[in-house]
C-alpha positions in Angstrom: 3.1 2.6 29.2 1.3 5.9 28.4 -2.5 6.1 27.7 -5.6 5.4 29.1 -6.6 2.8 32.3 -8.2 1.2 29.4 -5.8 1.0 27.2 -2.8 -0.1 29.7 -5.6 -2.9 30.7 -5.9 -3.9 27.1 -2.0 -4.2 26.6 -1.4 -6.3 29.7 -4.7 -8.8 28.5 -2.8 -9.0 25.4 0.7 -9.8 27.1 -1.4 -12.3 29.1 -3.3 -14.3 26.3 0.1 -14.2 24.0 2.1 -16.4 26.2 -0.5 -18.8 25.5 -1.5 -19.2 21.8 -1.8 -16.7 19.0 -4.7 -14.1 19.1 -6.6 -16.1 16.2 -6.8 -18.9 18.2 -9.1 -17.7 20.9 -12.8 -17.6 21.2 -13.7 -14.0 19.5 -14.7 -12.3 22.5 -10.9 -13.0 23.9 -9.4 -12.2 20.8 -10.8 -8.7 19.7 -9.7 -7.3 23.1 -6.6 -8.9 22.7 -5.8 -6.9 19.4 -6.6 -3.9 20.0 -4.3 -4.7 23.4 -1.6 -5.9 20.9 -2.0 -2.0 19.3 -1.8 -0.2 22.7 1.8 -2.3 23.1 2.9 -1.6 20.0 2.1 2.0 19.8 4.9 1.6 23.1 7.2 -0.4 22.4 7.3 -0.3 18.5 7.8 3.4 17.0 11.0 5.4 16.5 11.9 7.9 15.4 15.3 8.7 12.6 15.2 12.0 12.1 17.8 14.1 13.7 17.6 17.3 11.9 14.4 18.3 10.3 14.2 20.0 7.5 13.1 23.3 7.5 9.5 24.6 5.9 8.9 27.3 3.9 5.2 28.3 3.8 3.4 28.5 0.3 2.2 31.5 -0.4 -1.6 32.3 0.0 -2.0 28.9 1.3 -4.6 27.9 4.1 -2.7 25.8 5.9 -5.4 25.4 9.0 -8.0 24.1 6.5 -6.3 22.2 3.5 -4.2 19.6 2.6 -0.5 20.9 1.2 1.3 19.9 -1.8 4.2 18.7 0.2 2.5 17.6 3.1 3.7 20.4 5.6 2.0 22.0 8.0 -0.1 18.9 9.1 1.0 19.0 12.5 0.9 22.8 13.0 3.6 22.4 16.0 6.3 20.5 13.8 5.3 21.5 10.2 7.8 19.8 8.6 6.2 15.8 10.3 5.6 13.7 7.5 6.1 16.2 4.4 8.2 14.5 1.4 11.6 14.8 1.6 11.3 13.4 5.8 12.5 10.4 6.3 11.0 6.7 6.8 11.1 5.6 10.8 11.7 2.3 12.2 9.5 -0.5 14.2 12.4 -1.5 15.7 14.8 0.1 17.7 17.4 2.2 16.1 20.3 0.2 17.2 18.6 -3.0 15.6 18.3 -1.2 12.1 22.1 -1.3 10.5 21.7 -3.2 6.9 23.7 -5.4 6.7 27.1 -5.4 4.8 29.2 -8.0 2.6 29.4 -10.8 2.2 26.5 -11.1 4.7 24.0 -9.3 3.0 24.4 -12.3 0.1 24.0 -15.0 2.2 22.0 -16.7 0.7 22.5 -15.7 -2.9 19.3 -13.6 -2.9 18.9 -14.9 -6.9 18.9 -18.7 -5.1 16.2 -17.3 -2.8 14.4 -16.4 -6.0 14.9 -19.6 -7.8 14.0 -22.3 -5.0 11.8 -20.5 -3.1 9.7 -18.3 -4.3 9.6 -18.4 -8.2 5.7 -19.6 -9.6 5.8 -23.0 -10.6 1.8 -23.0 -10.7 -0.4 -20.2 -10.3 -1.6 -20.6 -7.3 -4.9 -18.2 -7.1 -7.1 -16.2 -3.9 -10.6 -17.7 -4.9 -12.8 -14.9 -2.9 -10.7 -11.6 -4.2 -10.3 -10.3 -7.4 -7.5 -8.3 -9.4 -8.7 -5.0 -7.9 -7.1 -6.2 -4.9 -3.4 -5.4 -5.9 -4.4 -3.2 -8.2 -6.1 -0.7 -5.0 -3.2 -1.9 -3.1 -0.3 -0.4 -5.4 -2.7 2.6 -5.7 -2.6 3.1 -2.0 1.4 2.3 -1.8 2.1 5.0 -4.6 0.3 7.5 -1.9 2.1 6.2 1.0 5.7 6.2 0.0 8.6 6.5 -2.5 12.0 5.8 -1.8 12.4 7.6 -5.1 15.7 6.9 -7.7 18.3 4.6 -6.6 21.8 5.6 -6.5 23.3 4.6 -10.1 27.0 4.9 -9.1 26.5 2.1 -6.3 25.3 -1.4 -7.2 24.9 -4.5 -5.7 26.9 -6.9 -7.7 26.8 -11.0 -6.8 27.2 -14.3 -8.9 24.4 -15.9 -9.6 23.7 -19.8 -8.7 26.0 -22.5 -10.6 23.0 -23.1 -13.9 21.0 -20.3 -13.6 20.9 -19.1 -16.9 20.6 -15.3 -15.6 21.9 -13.4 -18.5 26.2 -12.6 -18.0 26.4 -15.1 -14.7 26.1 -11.8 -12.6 23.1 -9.8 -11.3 24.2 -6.1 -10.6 21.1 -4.1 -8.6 21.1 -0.6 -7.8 21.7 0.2 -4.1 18.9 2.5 -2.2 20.4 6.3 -1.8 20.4 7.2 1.9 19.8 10.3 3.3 23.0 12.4 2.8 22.0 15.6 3.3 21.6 15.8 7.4 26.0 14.8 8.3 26.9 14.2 11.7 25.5 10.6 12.6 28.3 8.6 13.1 27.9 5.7 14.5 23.9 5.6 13.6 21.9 3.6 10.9 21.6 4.9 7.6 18.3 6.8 7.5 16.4 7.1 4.3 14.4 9.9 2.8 10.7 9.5 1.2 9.7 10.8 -2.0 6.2 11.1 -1.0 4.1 12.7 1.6 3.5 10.4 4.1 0.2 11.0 4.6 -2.9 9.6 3.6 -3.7 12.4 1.1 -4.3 11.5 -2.3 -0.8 12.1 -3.3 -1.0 9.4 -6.0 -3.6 11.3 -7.7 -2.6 15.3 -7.0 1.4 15.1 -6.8 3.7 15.9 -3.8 5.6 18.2 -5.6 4.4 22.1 -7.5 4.9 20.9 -11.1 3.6 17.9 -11.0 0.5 19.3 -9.3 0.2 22.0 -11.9 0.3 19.4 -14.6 -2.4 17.1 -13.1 -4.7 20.2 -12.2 -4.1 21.4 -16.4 -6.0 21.4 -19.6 -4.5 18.5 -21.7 -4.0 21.1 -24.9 -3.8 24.2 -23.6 -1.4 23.5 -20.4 -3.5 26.1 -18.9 -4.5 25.5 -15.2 -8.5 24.3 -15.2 -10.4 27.4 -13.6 -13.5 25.2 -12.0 -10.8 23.1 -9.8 -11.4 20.2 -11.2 -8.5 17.6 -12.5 -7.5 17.1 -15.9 -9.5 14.1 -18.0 -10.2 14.2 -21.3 -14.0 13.8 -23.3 -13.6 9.9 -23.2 -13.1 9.5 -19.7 -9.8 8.5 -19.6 -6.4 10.1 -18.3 -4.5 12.4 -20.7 -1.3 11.2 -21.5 2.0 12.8 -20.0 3.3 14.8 -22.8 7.3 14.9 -22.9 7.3 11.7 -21.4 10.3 9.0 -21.8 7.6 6.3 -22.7 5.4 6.7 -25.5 1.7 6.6 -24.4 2.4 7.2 -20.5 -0.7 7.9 -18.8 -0.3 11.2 -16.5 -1.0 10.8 -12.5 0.0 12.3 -9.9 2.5 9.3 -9.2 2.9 7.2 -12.6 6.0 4.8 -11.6 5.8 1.2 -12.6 2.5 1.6 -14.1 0.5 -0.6 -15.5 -3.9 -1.7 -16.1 -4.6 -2.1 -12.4 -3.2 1.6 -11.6 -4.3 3.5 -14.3 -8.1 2.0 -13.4 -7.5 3.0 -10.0 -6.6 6.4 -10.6 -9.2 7.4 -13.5 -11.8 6.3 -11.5 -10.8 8.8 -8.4 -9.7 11.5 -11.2 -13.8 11.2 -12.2 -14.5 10.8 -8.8 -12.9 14.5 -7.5 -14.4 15.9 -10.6 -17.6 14.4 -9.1 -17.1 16.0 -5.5 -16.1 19.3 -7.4 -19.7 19.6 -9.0 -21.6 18.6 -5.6 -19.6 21.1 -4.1 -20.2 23.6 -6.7 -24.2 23.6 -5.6 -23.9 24.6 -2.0 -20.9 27.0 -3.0 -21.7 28.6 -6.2 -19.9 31.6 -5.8 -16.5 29.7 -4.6 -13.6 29.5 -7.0 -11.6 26.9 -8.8 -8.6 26.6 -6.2 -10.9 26.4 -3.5 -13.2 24.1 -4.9 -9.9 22.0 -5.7 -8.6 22.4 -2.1 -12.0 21.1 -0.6 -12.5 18.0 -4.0 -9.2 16.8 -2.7 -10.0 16.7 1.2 -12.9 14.5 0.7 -11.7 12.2 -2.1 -8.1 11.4 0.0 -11.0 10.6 2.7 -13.0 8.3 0.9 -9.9 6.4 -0.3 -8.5 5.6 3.4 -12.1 5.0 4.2 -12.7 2.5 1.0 -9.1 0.9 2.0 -10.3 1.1 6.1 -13.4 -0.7 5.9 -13.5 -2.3 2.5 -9.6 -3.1 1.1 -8.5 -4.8 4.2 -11.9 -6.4 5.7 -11.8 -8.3 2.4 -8.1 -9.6 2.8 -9.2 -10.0 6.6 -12.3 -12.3 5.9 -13.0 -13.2 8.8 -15.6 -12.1 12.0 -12.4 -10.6 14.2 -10.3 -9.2 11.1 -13.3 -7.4 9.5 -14.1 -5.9 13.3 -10.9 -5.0 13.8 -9.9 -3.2 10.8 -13.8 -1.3 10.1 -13.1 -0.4 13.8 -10.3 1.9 13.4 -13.1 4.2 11.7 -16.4 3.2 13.3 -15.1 1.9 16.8 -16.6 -1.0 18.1 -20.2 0.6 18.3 -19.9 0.6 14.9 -21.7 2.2 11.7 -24.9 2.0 12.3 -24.6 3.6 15.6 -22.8 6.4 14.6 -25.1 7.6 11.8 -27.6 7.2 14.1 -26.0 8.9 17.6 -22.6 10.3 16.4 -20.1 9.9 18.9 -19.8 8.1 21.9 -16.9 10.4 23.9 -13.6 11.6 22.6 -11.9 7.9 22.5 -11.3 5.8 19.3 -12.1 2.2 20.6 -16.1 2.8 20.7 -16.3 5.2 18.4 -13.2 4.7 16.3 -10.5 7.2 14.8 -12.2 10.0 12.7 -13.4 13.1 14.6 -11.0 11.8 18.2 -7.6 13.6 19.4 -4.4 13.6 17.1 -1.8 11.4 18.8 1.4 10.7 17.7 2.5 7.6 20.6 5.6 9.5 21.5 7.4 9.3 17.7 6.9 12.0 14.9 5.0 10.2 12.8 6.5 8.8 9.3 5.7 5.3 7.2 8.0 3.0 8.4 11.0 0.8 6.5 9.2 -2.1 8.3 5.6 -1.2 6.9 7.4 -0.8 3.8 8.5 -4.4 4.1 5.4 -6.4 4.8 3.7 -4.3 2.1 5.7 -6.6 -0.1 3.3 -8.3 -2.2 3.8 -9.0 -5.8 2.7 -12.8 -5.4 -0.8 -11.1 -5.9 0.1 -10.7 -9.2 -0.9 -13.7 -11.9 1.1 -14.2 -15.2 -1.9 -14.0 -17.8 -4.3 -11.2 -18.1 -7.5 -12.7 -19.7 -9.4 -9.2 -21.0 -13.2 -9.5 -21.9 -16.3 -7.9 -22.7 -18.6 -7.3 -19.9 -21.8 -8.3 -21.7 -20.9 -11.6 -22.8 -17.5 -12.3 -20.8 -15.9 -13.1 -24.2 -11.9 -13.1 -24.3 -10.6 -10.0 -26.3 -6.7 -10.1 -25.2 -4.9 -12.7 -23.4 -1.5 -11.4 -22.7 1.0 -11.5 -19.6 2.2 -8.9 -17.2 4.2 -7.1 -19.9 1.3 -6.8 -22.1 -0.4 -4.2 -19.4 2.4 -2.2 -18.9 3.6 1.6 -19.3 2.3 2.9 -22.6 0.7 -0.7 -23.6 -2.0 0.1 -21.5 -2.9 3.2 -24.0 -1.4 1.9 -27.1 -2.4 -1.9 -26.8 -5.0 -2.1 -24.0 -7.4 0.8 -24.4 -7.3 0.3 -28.3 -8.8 -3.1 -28.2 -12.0 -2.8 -25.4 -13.3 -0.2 -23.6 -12.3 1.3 -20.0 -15.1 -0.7 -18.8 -14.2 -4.4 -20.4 -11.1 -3.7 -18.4 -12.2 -2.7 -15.1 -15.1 -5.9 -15.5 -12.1 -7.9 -16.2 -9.8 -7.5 -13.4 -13.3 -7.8 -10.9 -13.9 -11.4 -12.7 -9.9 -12.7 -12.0 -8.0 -13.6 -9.3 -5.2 -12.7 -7.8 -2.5 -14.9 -6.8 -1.8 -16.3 -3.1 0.7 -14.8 -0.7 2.5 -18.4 -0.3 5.9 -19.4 -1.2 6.4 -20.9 -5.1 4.2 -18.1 -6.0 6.0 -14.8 -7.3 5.4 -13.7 -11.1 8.1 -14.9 -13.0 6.9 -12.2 -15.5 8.6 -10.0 -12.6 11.8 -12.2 -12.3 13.0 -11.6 -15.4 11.2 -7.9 -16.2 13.2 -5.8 -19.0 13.9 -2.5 -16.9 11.9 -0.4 -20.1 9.0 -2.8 -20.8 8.2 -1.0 -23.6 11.2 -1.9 -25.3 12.9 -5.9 -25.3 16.0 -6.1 -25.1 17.8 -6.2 -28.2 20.5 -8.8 -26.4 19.5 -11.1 -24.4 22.8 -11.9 -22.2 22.8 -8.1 -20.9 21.9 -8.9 -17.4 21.9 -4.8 -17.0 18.6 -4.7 -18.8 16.8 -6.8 -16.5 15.3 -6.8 -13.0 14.5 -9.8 -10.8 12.2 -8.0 -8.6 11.7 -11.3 -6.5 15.9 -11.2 -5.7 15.3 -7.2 -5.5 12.7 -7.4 -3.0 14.9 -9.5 -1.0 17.9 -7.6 -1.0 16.2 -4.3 -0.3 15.4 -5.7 3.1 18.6 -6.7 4.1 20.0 -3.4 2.9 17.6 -1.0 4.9 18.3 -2.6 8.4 14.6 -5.0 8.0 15.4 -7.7 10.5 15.3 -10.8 9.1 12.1 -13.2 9.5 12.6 -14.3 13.5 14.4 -11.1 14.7 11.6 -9.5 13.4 9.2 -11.6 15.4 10.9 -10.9 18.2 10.6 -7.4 17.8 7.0 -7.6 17.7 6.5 -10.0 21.0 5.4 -12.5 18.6 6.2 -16.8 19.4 9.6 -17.4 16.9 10.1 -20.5 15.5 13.3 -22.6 16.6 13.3 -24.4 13.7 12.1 -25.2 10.3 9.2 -27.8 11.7 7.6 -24.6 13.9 7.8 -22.1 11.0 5.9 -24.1 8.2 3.9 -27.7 8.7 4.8 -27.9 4.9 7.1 -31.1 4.8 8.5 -29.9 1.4 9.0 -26.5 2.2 11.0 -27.4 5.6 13.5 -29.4 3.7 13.7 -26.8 0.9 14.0 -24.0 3.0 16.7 -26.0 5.5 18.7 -26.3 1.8 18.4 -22.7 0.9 19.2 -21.2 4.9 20.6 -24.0 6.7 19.2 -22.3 10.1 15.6 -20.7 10.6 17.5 -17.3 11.9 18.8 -16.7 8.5 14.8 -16.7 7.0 14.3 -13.7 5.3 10.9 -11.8 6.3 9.5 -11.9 3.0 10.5 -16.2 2.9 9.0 -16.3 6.5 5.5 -14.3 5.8 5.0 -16.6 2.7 6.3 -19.9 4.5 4.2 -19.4 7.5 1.1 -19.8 6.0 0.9 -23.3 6.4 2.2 -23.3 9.8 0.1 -24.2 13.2 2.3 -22.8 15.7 2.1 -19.5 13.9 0.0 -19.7 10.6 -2.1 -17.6 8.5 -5.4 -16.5 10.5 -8.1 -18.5 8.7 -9.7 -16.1 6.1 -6.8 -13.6 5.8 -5.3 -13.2 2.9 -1.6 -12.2 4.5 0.6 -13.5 7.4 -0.3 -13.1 10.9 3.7 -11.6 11.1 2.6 -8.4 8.4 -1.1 -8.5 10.6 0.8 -7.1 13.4 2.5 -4.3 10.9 -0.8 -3.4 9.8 -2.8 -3.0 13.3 0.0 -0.4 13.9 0.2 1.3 11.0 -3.2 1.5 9.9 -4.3 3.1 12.6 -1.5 5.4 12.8 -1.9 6.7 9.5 -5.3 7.8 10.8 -4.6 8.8 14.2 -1.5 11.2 13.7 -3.5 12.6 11.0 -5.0 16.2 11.8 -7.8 16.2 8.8 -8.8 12.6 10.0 -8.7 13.5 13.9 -9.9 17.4 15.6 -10.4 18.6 12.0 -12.5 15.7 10.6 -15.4 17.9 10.7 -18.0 19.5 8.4 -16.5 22.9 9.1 -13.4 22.1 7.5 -15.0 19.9 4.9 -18.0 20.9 4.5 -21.2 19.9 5.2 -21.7 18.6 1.6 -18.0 17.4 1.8 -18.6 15.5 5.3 -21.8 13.7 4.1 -20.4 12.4 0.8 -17.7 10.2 2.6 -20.0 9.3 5.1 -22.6 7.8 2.3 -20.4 6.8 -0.4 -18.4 3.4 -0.5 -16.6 1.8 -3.2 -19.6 0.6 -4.5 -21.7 3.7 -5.0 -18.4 4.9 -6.3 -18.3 2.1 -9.4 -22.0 2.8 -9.6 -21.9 6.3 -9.9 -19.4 6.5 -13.0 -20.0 2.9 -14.3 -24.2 2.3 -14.1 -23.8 -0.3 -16.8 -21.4 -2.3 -14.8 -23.9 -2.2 -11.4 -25.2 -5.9 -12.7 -22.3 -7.3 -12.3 -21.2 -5.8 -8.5 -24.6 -5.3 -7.9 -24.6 -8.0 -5.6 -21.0 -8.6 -4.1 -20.7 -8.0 -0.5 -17.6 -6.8 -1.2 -16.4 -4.7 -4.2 -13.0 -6.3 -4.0 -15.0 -9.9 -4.2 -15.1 -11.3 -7.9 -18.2 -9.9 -9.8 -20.9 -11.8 -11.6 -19.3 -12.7 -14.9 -21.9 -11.7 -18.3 -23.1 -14.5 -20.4 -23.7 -14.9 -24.1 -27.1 -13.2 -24.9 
């Protein structure tokens, strides 16, 4: 193991303390040096590497590549400029030889559909008391930034029987396979390897585009097409987004990633499309003689900052809600000294564990970095999602819309949503409700039975080809993509693996359902596992979290990771490259001061939440 005495130290306490009980279940003084020991192994024994043969970079013209962000994401790491641009492909947690998907008639077994029906369909909403809707809705913001796996191949399907009664439309449910990477031959006897869409950085791509046109389009004036001269991004007199003109759905909001859209994303991005325009204009006073692409260049630097600081130290401590999850999560950018220290005295050495990651040493941990088909897995979580929208008025919290999942989709959100209440009503109203509980029983059924155009119903109902069960879909991708399945994945990670159905869950119910559906706890899919383990006590939730201790592990890796490999968040997090102005606005702003700076009249409401992502004070009849 590589790294400092400190750091090998750390990783053997954690192998020590593991053997015993799970890192939740020591005193806090045991178990914060155990995770950040747990990282150290993990950043060792849990990163590899699929690409075999890069492709190759072609400069933009006239771009600064030492001091801003690319469209494609090249040029990051100056040494392999092609590291984590779209179009590279997604590595593994797991060893190479461990990631085949798995073929027929395995990869049916069980009938991912039966999965869908017995185990994780909603038969009562089961809700997350101290978060509210911004949750998910920040969380598919973040995904959309992370990584695509972009269209799916439509000459290959997956095509099973569905279980004896189900009332799935033709008996059949076909599924679209994921397109591997095709394009690098010569890997016989290797995994298939898959290519993301997006950058794979932490860079705003949701909001700017990973590709030239789209880019262009987002940076444009709505009627004109003309690119905006002050650097600013496009949003029209109201506030809100302009739509995406030539668009297959009527009333599609334009982003810099609009897939699967719906309320929660387009509040997400309008609120950091007014927040670059915001950075822009402070910018503009210390730089009045700069011009529109630079401005741009600079807006975009600090807002892709403030979002992986918002989702650093606010996002996750708030599905982490406890003493040791907060700490360990706000860590990875303050260090243990924490905030108030480093306002005060800056930082303590070079290393990340006092001082945390911004402003220490790039470091890759031996693999180029990439997102990972693994993070990409744990990241599952559409149980988050409830099946009725209640949409109000902030100053009296009366009901203006009640409607389900397919009432806030695509061009509803335009044509039915924004015509009914204000911008604000909706954002009050997704901080007054509550997401749903990552437990089994729990998935939308509005998403296990989703017409593939929700704009549009299906004019038959027995064409299975029109719908999706996302819940069977999410399943199925896993096994496809080489995702071990539930214990093998434990395994992977070091972590204790159940023997049997009475160590995974403490749930009498769920034992006996899940020995129905799998007949042996090997056969658990991850998703099944992360969902059934929450009522466990050999390996349970950790009390406060919000997610499995399993995807915990995924997270302490990867989050970090994404900051640590990241030049503009390591050697080049620095005034210089930001600017002075640039540097001090994501060191005072939060989420918070975000909401308050484009929504004052809301402030009474969040006013007084510890945590944005908390529920808000609800208005009252005047």
């Amino acid at each position: 193991m590589s790294g400092s005495i400190l750091e090998r130290l750390l990783g053997r306490f954690a192998d020590l303390t593991s053997r015993g009980r799970p890192w939740y279940r020591w005193p806090f003084l045991v178990a914060m040096p155990t995770l950040v020991g747990l990282r150290v192994n993990m950043r060792a024994r849990n990163l590899f590497d699929t690409e075999s043969d890069p492709q190759p970079v072609v400069p933009e013209p006239k771009v600064d590549v030492r001091n801003q962000r690319t469209i494609d994401g090249s040029h990051n790491d100056l040494g392999k400029p092609w590291m984590g641009m779209a179009g590279s492909r997604f590595g593994r947690n797991v060893p190479i030889p461990d990631s085949f998907g798995e073929e027929e008639p395995g990869i049916y077994d069980p009938n991912p559909r039966l999965v869908s029906i017995k185990l994780l369909q909603r038969r009562e909403f089961v809700p997350v008391p101290h978060l509210n809707l911004l949750a998910p809705a920040w969380l598919q913001f973040m995904v959309h930034d992370w990584l695509s796996h972009g269209d799916n191949d439509p000459a290959v399907k997956h095509e099973f029987p569905v279980p004896e009664g189900d009332d799935w439309p033709d008996g059949r449910m076909s599924i679209l396979k994921t397109t591997p990477d095709a394009r690098r031959p010569g890997e016989d006897g290797r995994p298939a390897a898959y290519v993301n869409r997006e950058t794979h950085w932490w860079d705003g791509s949701q909001v700017y585009g990973s590709f030239p046109a789209r880019q262009l389009l987002v940076r444009s004036d709505p009627e004109t097409g003309a690119l905006l001269a002050d650097g600013k991004v496009a949003v029209l007199p109201n506030g809100l987004l302009p739509l995406h003109k030539g668009h297959k759905t009527p009333g599609q909001e334009l982003a810099g990633v609009n897939g699967n859209w719906w309320l929660g994303l387009s509040i997400m991005h309008t609120i950091f499309a007014r927040e670059h325009n915001s950075i822009v204009d402070r910018l503009r006073i210390d730089h009045p003689a700069a011009d529109g692409e630079w401005l741009f260049q600079k807006a975009r630097l600090v807002n892709a900052a403030l979002m992986a600081k918002i989702h650093t130290t606010e996002w996750t401590p708030a599905l982490m809600n406890s003493p040791a999850g907060r700490l360990a999560m706000r860590g990875n950018w303050w260090g243990l000294l924490g905030e108030h220290y480093g306002r005060a005295y800056g930082r303590l050495g070079e290393g990340e564990v006092l001082s945390g990651i911004p402003g220490s040493p790039a470091d890759h941990h031996g693999a180029p970095y990439a997102i990972t088909e693994e993070f990409t897995a744990v990241y599952r979580m559409h149980s988050l999602i409830p099946d009725e929208f209640s949409l109000r008025r902030h100053e009296t919290d009366e009901e203006v819309l009640r409607t389900d999942f397919f009432g806030v989709t695509r061009g509803k959100v335009r044509t039915e949503i924004y015509a009914k209440l204000p911008f604000e009503d909706a954002l009050y109203s997704f901080a007054t409700s509550n997401p749903g509980a990552l437990v089994l029983h729990n998935f939308p059924n509005g998403l296990r039975k989703m017409p593939e155009a929700p704009l549009k119903q299906p004019e038959h109902a027995e064409d299975a080809s029109v719908f999706i069960d996302l819940a069977a879909t999410d399943i199925l991708r896993d096994r496809e993509r080489g995702v071990p399945r539930y214990c093998a994945f434990r395994r992977h990670l070091g972590m204790f693996v159940p023997k049997n159905f009475e160590e995974l869950t403490d749930d009498k119910e769920w034992q006996a359902q899940l020995r129905d559906v799998y007949g042996e706890v090997e056969k658990v899919d991850l998703l099944v596992g992360t969902l059934a383990e929450s009522k466990s006590s050999h390996n349970g939730t950790p009390p406060g979290f919000g997610f499995s201790d399993t995807a915990f592990r995924i997270f302490i890796l990867l989050a970090s990771r994404r900051l640590k490999s990241d030049r503009f968040f390591t050697e080049d997090f620095r005034p210089e490259v930001y600017t002075r102005a640039g540097f001090d606005w994501i060191r005072d702003n939060n989420f918070k001061s975000v909401l308050d700076r484009h929504f004052p009249d809301l402030a009474v409401h969040f006013a007084e939440a510890r945590n944005v992502f908390f529920p808000w004070r609800r208005g009252s009849a005047r």
